[in-house]
C-alpha positions as CSV (number, residue, x, y, z in Angstrom):
1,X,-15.7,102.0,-214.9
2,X,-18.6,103.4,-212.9
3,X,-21.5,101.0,-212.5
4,X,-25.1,102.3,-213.0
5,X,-28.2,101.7,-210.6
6,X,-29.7,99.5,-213.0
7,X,-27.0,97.5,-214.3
8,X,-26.3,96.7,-210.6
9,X,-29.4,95.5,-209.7
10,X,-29.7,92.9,-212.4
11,X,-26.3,91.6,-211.3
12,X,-27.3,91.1,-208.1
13,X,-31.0,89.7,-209.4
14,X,-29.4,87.2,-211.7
15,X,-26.8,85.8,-209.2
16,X,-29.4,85.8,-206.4
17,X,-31.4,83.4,-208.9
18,X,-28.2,81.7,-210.4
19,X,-29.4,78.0,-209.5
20,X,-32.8,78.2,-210.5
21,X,-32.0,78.9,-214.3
22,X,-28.6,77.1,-214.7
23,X,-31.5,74.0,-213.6
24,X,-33.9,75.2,-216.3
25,X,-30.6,75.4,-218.9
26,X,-29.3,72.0,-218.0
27,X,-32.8,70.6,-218.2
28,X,-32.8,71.8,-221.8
29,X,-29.7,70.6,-222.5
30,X,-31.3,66.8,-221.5
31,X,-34.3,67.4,-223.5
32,X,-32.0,68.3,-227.0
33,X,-35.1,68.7,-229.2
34,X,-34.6,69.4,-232.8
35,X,-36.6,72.1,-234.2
36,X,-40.0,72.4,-234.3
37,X,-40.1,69.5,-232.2
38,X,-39.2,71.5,-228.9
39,X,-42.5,70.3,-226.8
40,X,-40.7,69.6,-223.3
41,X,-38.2,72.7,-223.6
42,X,-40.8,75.2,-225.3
43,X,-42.9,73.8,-222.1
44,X,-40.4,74.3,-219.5
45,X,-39.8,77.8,-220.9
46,X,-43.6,78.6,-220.2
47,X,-43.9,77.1,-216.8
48,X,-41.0,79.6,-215.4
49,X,-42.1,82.6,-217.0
50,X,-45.7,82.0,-216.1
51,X,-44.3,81.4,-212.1
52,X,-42.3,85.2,-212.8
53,X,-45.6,86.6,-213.7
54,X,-45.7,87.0,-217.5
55,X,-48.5,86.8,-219.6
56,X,-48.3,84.2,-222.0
57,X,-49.5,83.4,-225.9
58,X,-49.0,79.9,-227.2
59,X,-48.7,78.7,-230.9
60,X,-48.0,81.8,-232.6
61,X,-47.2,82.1,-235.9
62,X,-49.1,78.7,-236.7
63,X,-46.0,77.0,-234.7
64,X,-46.9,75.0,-232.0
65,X,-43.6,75.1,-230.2
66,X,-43.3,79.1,-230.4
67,X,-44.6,81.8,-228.0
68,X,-44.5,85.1,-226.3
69,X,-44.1,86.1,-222.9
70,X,-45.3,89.7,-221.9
71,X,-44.9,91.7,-218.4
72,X,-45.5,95.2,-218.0
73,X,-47.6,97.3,-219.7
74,X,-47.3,100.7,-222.1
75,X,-44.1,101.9,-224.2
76,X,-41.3,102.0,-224.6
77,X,-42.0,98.0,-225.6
78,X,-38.2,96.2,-225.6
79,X,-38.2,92.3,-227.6
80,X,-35.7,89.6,-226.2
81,X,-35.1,86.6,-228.1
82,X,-34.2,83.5,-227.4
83,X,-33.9,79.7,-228.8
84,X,-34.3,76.2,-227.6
85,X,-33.3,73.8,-230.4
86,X,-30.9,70.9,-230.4
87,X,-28.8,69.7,-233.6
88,X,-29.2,66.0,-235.0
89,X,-26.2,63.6,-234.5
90,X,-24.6,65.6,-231.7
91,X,-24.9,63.2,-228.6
92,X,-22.6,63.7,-226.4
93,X,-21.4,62.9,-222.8
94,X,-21.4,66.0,-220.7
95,X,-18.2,67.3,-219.5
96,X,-15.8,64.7,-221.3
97,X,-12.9,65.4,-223.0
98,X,-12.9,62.9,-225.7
99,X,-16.1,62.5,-228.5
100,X,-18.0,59.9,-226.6
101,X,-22.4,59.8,-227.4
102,X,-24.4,60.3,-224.4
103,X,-25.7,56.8,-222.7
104,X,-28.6,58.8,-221.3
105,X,-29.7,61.3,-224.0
106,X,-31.1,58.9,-226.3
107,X,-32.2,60.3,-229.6
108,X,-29.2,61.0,-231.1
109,X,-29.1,64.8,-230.5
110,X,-27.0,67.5,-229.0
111,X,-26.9,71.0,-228.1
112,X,-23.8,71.8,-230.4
113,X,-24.7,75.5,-230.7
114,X,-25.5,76.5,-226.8
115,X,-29.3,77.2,-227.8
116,X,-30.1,76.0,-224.2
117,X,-28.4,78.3,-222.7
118,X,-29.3,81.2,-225.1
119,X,-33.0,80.4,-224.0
120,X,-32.4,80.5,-220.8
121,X,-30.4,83.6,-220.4
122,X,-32.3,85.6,-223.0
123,X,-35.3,84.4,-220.3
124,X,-33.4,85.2,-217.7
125,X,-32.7,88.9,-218.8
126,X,-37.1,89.5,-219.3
127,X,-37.5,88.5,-215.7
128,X,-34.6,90.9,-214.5
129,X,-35.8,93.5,-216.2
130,X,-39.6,92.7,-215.1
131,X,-38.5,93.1,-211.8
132,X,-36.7,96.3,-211.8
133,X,-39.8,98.0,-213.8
134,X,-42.3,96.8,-211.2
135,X,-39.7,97.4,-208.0
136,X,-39.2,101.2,-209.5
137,X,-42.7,101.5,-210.9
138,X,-41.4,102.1,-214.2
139,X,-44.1,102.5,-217.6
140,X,-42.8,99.8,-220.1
141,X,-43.2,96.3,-221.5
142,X,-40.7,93.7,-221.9
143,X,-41.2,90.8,-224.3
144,X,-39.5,87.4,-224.6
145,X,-39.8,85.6,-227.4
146,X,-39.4,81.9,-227.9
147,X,-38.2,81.2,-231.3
148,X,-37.9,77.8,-232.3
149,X,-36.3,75.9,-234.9
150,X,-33.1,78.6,-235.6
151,X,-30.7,75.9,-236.9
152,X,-32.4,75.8,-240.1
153,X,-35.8,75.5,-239.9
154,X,-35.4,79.6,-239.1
155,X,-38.8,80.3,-237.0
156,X,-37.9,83.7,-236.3
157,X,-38.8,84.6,-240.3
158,X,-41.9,82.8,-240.0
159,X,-42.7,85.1,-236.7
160,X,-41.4,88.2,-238.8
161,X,-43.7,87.4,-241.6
162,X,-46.8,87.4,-239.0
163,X,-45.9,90.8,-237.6
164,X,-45.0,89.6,-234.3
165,X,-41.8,92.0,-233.8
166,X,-43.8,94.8,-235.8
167,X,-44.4,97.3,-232.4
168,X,-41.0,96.3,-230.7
169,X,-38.8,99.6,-230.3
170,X,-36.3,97.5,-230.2
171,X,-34.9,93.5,-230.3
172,X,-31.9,92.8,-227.9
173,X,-30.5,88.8,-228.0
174,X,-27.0,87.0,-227.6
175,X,-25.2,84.1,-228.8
176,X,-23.2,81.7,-226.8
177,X,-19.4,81.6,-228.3
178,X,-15.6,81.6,-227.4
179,X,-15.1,85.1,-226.4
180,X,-16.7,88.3,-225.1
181,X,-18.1,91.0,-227.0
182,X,-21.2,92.5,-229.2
183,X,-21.2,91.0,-232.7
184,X,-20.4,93.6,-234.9
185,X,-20.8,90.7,-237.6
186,X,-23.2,90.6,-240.6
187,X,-24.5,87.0,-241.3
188,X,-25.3,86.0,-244.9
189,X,-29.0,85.7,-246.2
190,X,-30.2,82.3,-246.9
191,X,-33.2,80.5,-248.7
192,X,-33.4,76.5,-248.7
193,X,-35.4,74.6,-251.0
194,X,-35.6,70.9,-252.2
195,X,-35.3,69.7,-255.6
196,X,-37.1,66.6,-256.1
197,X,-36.5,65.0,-259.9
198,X,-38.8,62.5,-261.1
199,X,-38.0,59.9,-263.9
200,X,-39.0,56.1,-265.0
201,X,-37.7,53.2,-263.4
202,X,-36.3,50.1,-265.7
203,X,-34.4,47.3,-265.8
204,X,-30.8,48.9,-265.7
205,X,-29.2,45.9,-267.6
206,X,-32.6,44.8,-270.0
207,X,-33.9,47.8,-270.8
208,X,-32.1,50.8,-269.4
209,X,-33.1,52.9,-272.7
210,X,-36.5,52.6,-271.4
211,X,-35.6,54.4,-267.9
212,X,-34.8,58.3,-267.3
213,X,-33.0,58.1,-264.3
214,X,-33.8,61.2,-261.5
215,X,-30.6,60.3,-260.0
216,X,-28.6,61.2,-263.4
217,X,-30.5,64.4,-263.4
218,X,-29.4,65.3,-259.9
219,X,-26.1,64.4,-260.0
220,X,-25.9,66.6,-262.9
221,X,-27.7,69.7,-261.4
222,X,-24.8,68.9,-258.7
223,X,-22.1,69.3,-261.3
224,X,-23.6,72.1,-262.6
225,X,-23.6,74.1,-259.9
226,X,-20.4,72.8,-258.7
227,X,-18.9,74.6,-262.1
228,X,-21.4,77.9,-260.8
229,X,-19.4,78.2,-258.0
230,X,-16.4,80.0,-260.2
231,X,-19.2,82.4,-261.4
232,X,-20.7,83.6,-257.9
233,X,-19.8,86.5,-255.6
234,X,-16.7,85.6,-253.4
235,X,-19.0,85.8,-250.2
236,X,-21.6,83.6,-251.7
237,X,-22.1,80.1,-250.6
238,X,-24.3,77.2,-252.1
239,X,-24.5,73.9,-250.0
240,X,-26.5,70.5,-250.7
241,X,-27.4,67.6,-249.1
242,X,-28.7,64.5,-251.0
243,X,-31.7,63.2,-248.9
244,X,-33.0,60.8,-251.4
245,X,-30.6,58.9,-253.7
246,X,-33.8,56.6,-255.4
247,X,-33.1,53.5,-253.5
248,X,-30.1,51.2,-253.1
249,X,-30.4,48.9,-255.9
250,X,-27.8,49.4,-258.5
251,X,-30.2,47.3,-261.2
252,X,-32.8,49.8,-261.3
253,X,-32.9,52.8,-262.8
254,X,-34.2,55.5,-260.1
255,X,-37.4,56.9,-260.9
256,X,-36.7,59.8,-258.2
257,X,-34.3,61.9,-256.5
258,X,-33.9,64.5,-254.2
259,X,-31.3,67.2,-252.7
260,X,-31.9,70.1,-250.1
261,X,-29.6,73.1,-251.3
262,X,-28.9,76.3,-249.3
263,X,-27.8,79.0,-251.1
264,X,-26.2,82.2,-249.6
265,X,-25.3,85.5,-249.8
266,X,-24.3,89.0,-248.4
267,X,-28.1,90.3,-249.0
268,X,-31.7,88.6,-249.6
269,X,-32.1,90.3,-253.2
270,X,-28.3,88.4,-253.9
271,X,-29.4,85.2,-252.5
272,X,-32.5,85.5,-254.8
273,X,-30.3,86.0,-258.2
274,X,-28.3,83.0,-257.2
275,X,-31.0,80.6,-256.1
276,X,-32.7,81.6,-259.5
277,X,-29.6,80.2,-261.2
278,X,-29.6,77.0,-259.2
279,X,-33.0,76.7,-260.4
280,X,-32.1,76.8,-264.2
281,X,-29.5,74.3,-263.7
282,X,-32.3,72.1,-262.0
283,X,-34.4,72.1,-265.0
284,X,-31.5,72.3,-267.3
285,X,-30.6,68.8,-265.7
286,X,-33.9,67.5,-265.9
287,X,-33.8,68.3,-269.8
288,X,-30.7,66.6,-270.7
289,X,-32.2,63.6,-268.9
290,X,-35.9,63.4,-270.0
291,X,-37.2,64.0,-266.3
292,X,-39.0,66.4,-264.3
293,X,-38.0,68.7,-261.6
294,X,-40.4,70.1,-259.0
295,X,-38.7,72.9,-256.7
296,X,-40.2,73.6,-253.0
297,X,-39.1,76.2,-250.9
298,X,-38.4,74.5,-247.2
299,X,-36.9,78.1,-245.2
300,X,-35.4,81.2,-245.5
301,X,-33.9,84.2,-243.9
302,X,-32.8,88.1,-244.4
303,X,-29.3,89.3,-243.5
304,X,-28.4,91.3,-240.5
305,X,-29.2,95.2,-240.5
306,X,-26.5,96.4,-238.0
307,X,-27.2,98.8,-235.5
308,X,-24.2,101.2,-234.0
309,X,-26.4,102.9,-231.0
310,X,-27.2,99.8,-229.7
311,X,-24.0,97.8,-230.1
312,X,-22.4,100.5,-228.5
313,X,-24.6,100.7,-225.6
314,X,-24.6,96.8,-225.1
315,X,-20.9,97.0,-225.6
316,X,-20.8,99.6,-222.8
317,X,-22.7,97.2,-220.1
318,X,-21.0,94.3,-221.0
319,X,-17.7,96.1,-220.5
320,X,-19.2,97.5,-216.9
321,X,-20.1,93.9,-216.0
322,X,-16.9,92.4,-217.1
323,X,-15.4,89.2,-217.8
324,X,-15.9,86.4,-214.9
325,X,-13.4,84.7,-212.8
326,X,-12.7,81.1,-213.2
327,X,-11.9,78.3,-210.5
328,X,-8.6,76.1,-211.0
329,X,-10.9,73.2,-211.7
330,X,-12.7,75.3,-214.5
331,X,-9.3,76.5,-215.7
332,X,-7.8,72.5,-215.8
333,X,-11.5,71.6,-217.2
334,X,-10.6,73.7,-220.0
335,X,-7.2,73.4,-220.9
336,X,-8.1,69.7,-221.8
337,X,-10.9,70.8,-223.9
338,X,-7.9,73.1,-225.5
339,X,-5.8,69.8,-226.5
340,X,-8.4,68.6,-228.0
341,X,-8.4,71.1,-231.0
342,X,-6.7,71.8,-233.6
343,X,-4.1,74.4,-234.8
344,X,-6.5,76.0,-237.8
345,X,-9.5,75.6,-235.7
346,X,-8.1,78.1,-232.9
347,X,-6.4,80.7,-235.5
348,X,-10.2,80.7,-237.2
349,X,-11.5,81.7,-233.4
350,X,-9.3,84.5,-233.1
351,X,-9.5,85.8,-236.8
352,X,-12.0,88.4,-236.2
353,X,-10.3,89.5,-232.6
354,X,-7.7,91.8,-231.6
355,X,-4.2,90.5,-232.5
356,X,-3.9,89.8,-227.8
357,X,-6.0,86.6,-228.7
358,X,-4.6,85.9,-232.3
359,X,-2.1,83.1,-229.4
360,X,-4.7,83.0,-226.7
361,X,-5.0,81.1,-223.3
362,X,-7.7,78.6,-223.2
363,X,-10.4,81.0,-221.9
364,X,-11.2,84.1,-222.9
365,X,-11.1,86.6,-220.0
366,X,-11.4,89.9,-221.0
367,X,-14.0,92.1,-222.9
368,X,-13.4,92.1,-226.9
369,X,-13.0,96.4,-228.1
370,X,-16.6,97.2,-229.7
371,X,-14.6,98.6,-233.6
372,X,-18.1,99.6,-235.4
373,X,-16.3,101.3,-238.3
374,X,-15.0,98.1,-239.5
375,X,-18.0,95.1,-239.8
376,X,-16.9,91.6,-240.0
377,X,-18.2,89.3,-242.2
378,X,-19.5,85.9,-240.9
379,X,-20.6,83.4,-243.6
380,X,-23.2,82.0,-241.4
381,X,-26.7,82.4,-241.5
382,X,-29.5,83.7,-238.6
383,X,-33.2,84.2,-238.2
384,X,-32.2,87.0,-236.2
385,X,-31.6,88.9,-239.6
386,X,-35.4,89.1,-240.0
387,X,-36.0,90.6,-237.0
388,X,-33.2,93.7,-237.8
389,X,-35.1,94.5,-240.6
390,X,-38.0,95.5,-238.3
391,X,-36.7,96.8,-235.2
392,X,-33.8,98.0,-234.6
393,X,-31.7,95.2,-233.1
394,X,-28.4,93.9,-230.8
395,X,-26.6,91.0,-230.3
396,X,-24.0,90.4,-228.4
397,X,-21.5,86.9,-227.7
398,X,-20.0,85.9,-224.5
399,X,-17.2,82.6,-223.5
400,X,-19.2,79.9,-222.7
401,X,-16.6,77.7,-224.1
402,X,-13.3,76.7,-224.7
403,X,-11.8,79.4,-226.9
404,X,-11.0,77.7,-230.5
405,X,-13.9,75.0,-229.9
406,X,-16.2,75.6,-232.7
407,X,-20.0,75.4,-233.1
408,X,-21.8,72.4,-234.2
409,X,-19.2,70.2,-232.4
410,X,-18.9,67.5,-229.6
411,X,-16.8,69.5,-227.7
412,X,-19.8,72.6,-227.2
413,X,-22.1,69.4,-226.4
414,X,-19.6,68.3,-223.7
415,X,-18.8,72.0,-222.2
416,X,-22.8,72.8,-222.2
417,X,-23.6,72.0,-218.8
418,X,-20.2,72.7,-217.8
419,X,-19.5,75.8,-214.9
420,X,-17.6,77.9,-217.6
421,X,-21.0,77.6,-219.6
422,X,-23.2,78.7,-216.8
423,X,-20.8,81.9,-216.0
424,X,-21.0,82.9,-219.7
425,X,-25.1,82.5,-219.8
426,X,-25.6,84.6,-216.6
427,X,-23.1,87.2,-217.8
428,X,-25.3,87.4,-221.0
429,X,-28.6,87.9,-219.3
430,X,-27.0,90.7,-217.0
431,X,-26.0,92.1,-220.1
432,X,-28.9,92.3,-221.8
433,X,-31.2,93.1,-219.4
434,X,-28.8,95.9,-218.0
435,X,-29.1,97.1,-221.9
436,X,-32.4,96.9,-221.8
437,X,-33.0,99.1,-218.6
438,X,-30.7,101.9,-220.2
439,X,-33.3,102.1,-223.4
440,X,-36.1,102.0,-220.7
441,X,-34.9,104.7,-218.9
442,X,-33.2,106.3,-221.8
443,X,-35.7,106.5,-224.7
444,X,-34.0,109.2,-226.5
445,X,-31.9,106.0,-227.5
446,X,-34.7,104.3,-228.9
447,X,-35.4,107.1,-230.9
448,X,-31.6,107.2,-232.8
449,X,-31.8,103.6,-233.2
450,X,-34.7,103.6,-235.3
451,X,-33.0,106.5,-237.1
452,X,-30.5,104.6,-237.8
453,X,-32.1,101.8,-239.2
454,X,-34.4,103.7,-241.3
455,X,-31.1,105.1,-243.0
456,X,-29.8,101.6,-243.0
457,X,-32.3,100.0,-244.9
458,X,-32.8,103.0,-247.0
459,X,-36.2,102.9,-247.7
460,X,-36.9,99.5,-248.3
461,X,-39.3,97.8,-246.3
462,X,-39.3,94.5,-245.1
463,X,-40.2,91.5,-247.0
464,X,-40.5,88.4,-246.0
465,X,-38.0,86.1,-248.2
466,X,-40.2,83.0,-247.5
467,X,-43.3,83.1,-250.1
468,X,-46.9,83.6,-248.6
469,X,-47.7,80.0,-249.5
470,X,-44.9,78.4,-247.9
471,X,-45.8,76.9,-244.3
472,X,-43.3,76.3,-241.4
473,X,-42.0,73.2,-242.3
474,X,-43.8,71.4,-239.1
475,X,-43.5,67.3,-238.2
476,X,-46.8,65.8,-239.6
477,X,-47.7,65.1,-236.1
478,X,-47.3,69.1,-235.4
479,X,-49.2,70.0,-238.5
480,X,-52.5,68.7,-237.4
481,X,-52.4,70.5,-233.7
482,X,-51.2,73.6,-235.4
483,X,-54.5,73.8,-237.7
């Protein structure tokens, strides 16, 4: 396959730069900063792109941890997004191949979905393409966005609801995975909210008629939708979490309660039926035991608008790039990672692929076919959804880890700073910033893409599926310098 001008210059840009950002990645990786809470990564972010020459604004969206990044000036104006947060209870050693917590990351976190190295390369990509508008004197604008907070906190709705992605002709972004690709994948759309139940504490042996236990109430609201789950749409999904049980003594009768549900489904107007329903069985439990319920909406995000011109255009430069090559060591690194995982846990990696990786090696070294007649459902949730909605936007996925490893796991957290993680990142900034330089030079693209999602979305409009009122859900310490 012939290789384009452009597409060749930001391969030779991002490996002439390699060590410089795998440093800023690994870095990240150290910090592993849960959402919102992203000061020293968010900060590191800003210090490189200000030293490439972009123009920065901190804070946006009344989040303290978020920004933009701008270089360049007039249209066409191309978004890139990236991320920065950690997940809670993911320490891990780096690059061992048993489940062993980190003796130098200390609170408790890991990167368990690659979010450092999406940053990074998502980063990576703006300065490419920065520097092959200015070296070519090239009109445009390039944007990168950092969105914090995607692993359930969901920033990017918060930035979508204050018309930050508004004049974007477009959004391009990635996600680190197992294989290869652009994610022809729609995500479901999600709302969270807590349900906190109040009732009246008593003696629970001398006078439990006087009591009204919260903690009956939401065990039964649990039941309850347990018994909904028969009466949902197959994609559908409702989770909980109980974050506040009432206390831990058995003698009292517990005057409050609480639980932090996610409910999902194919499309926001869905999710909005079903989480109304969850609601009635919240107050329904509340009645049958003589409390009260109060119901606050913590997050919430859209589903993913899929757009063909682009995937197949991002598809196209990822498949002119190619797959890297991988050292013995890498290749021995990996195979133990491979032992480490189950039977079901690689057939679930390969489900979505051509039946060539249904059996596959440890690594995945080729470039996954680009089938956009045939979407694939994925019943996990992104922020990026919100952003599709406004511009049309890409994504695509590239092997930064062992194939059949999953997401959320200590074996991402130990292959995170690994070589086979770097390779992946770098092939994902070339990628996108070789996709961007096509639209850039290519507008006519621009102009079907936004056909297309005007057809998609059928003219609906977006809306914001977090209500007006509801703020980011920020740390207390956060709120105050976000005021």
């Amino acid at each position: 396959m012939t290789t384009s001008v452009s597409t060749r210059f930001v391969d030779e840009f991002i490996e002439s730069h390699r060590d410089h950002y795998v440093k800023l990645s690994d870095s990240i990786w150290n910090q592993a900063e849960l959402g919102y809470q992203e000061w020293q990564s968010s900060a590191a972010h800003i210090a490189y792109l200000n030293e490439a020459g972009f123009t920065l604004q901190e804070g946006v969206a009344g989040i303290p941890t978020a920004f933009v990044a701008e270089a360049g000036s007039g249209g066409p104006v191309i978004g890139i997004l990236g991320e920065f947060d950690a997940l809670s209870g993911l320490s891990q050693q780096s690059m061992a191949t048993s489940c062993q917590p980190s003796s130098e990351i200390t609170n408790g976190n890991g990167h368990g979905c690659g979010h450092h190295l999406l940053g990074t390369s998502a980063h990576y990509a703006a300065v490419a393409v920065h520097q092959y508008l200015k070296a070519h004197g090239l009109p445009g604008t390039v944007r990168f966005y950092g969105c914090p907070a995607e692993e359930g906190g969901y920033g990017k709705t918060y930035m979508a609801r204050a018309g930050l992605f508004d004049d974007l002709d477009a959004a391009l972004t990635w996600h680190p995975g197992v294989f290869n690709g652009v994610m022809n994948i729609e995500a479901l759309a999600v709302k969270q909210a807590y349900f906190r139940f109040t009732g009246v504490s008593a003696h629970a042996g001398a006078s439990p008629h006087l009591g009204r236990s919260a903690l009956d109430a939401l065990e039964l609201m649990n039941v309850g939708v347990n018994f909904l789950r028969e009466h949902m749409l197959p994609d559908a999904r409702v989770h909980y979490a109980i974050t506040d049980a009432g206390g831990v003594a058995p003698n009292v009768v517990q005057p409050r309660a609480e639980a932090l549900y996610m409910v999902r489904a194919p499309h926001n107007h869905q999710v909005q039926e079903l989480y109304e329903r969850v609601c009635a069985i919240a107050e329904g439990a509340a009645l049958m035991t003589g409390c009260q319920v109060e119901v606050e909406v913590h997050s919430a995000c859209s589903n993913i608008v899929l757009n063909t011109v682009l995937n197949q255009l991002m598809h196209e430069k990822l498949s002119e790039l190619g797959a890297p090559r991988y050292e013995a060591n890498e290749l021995d690194f990996a195979a133990s990672i491979h032992k480490t995982l189950r039977k079901d846990e690689v057939e679930m990696a390969g489900r979505m692929l051509t039946a060539a990786w249904r059996n596959p090696k440890p690594l995945f070294d080729g470039v996954e076919p680009l089938d956009s007649t045939r979407p694939q459902r994925m019943h996990g949730s992104t922020d990026v959804g919100d952003v599709s909605w406004v511009t049309p936007t890409a994504q695509c996925m590239t092997a930064c880890f062992t194939f059949g490893s999953s997401p959320h796991s200590w074996q991402w957290v130990s292959q995170g700073k690994s070589p086979i993680a770097h390779k992946g990142m770098l092939l994902a900034a070339k990628t996108i910033a070789a996709t961007a330089l096509e639209l850039f030079v290519r507008p006519e693209l621009l102009t079907l893409a936004r056909e297309e999602l005007v057809e998609r979305i059928d003219g609906k409009s977006y809306e914001c599926p977090i209500p007006a009122e509801v703020q980011p859900p920020l740390p207390q310490a956060d709120v105050a310098l976000a005021a």
